[in-house]
TORLUM-195152 format. One record per atom (N, C-alpha, C): residue in one letter; y, x, z. Coordinates in steps of 0.001 Angstrom, whole numbers, plus 524288, in hexadecimal, padded with zeros to 5 digits. Layout:
BEGIN
AYXZ/...
//
This chain:
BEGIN
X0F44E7BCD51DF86/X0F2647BBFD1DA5E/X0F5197B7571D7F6/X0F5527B7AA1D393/X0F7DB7B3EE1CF3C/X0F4077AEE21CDB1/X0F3717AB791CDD7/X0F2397A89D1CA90/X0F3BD7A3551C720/X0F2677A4041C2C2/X0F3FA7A3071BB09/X0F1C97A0B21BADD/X0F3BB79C281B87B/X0EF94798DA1B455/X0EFFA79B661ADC0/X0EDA479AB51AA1D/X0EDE579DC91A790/X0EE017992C1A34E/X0F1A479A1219DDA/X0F28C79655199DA/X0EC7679344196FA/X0E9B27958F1981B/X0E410791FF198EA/X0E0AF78E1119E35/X0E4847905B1A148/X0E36A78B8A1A6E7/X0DF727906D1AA88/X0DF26795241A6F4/X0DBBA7976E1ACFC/X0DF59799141B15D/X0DA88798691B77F/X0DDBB79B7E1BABA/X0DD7F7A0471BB0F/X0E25B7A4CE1BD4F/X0E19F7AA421BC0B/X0E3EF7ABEA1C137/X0E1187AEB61C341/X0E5467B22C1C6A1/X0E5457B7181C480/X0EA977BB351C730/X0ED1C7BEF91C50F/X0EC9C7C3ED1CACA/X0EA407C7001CB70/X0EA687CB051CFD9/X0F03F7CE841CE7E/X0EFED7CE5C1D4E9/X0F4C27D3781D2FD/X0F4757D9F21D1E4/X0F78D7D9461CCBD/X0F6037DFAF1CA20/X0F2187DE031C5D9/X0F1AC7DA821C327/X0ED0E7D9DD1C0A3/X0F2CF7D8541BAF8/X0F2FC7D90B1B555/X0F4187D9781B1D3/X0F9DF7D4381B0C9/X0F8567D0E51B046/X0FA617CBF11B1CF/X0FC637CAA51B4B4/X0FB597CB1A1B9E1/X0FE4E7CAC11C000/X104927C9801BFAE/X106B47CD8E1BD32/X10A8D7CD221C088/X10F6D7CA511BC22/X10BBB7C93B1B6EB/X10DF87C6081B229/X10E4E7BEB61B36C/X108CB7BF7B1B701/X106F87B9031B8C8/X10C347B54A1BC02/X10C707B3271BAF4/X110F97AE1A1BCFA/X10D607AAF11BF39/X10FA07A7BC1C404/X10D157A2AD1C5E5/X10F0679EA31C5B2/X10D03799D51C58D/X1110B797321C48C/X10D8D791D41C5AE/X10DD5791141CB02/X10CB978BE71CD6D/X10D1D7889D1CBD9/X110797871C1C9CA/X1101E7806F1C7B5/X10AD47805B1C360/X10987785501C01C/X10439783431BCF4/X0FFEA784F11C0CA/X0FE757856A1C480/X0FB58788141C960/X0FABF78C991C932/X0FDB478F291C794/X0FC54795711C828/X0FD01795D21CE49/X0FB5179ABD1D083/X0FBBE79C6D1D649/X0F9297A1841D5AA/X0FBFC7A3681DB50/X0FAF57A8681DEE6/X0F6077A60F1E0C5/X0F28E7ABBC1E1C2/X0EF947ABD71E455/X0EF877AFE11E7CF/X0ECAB7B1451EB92/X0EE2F7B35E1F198/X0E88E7B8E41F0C8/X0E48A7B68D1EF28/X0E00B7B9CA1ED9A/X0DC687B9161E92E/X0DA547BB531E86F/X0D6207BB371E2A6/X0D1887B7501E342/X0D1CC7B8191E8FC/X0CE457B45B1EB11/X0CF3D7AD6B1EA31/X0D58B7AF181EB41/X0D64C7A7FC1EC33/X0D87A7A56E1E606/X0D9977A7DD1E1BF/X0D98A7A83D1DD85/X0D5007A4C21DB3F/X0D04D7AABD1DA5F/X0CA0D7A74E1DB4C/X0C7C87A32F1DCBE/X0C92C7A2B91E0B6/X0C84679D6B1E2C4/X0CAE1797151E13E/X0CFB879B021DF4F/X0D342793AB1DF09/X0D1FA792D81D8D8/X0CE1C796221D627/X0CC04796A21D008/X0CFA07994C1CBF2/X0D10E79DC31CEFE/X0D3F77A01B1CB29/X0D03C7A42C1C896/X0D15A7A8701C42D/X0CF3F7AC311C21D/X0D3EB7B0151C24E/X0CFEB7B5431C27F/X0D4087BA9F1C1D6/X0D5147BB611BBD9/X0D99E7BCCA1BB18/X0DBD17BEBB1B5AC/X0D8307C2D61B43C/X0D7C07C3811B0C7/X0D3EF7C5B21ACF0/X0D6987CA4A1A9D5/
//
């Protein structure tokens, strides 16, 4: 999974196959990151894309 910060400061993650996915860029230096499960996403306070 992807996760975005989003030009308003939310966090987002991105599933794969889901609309966005495969448009999403990461880009560490602003903290974006991979995530491994939906689970660990959740936990580190991310939200699912909408």
């Amino acid at each position: 999974m992807k996760g975005n910060i989003s030009s308003k400061g939310a966090r987002i993650y991105h599933m794969p196959g889901t609309k966005w996915y495969s448009r999403t860029k990461i880009s560490e230096r602003y903290g974006e990151r991979w995530f491994c499960s939906e689970a660990d996403a959740r936990n580190a306070g991310w939200r699912r894309a909408r």
